[in-house]
N, C-alpha and C positions, 0 to 999 in steps of 0.2 A: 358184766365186764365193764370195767373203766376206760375210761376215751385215752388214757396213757398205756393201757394195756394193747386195745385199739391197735395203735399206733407202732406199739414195739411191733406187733405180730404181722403186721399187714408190711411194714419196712420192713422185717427179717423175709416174708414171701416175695416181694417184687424183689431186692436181693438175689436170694435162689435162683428167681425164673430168670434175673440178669445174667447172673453169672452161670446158668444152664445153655443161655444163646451163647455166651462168648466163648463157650467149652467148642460150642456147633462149630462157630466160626474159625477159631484157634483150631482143631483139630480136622476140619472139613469134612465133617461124618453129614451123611445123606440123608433129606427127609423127604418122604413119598407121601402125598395123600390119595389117596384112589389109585388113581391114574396118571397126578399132576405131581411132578416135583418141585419140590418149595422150595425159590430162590433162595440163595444167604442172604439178600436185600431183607428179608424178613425176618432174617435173625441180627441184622444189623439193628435194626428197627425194634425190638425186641431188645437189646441192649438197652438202646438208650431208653426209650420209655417207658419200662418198670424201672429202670436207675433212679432217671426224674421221679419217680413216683417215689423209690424208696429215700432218695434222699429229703425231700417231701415231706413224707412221713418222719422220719428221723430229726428234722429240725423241729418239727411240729412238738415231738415227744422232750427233746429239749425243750420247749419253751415254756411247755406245763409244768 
């Protein structure tokens, strides 16, 4: 695999998981683990930092 392949693929996954949190938040569907329910703090958090990451990756993939 090539480091621009890399790049595409791992920017197109943090993508997904981003815009998978902002579906959470935007529609306020509930997530349970065990016993403990998972703040939206964490899917806030989960926006932003696979975002950062996919855009990241994306300039990266540009630059090669």
């Amino acid at each position: 695999m090539s480091n621009r392949e890399y790049l595409a693929i791992s920017g197109t996954l943090f993508t997904l998981v981003a815009l998978a949190h902002l579906a959470r938040v935007i529609n306020g569907w509930p997530v349970q683990v065990a016993d403990w329910p998972v703040s939206m703090v964490f899917s806030w958090v989960g926006i932003f930092v696979p975002g950062a990451l996919a855009l990241w990756a994306f300039r990266l993939f540009r630059g090669s």
